[in-house]
C-alpha positions in Angstrom: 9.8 -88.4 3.3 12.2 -86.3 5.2 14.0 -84.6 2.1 10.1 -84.3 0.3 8.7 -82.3 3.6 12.3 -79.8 3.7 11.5 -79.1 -0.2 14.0 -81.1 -1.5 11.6 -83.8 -3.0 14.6 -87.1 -4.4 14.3 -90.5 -5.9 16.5 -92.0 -3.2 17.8 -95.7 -3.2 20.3 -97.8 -1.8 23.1 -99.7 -3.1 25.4 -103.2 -2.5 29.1 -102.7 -3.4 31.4 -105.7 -3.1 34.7 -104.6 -1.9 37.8 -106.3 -2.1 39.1 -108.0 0.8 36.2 -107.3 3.1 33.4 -109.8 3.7 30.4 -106.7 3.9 29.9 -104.8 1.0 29.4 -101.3 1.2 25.7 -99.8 1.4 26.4 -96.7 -1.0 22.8 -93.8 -1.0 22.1 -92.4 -4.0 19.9 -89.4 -3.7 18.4 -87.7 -7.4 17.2 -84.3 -6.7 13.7 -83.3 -8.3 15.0 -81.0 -11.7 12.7 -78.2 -9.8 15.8 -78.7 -6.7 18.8 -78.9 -9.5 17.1 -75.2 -11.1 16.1 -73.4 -7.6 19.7 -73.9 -6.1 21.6 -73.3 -9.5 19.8 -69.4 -8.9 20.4 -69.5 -5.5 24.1 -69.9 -6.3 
């Protein structure tokens, strides 16, 4: 995918969340960064 081919390889998926009041519920991305991401940026700094 797009983040894979920048180097930023992600589990990403998407999410339902009911809110109050509204008759849609909320699509909320969750994107996990590869560990290998999470330790070149922490040097990066």
């Amino acid at each position: 995918g797009v983040l894979d081919n920048a180097g930023f390889p992600a589990v990403v998926t998407a999410h339902f969340v009911p809110i109050e009041g509204q008759q849609r519920p909320r699509t909320t991305i969750l994107i996990k960064f590869a560990e290998e991401v999470l330790r070149r940026e922490s040097r990066l700094g």
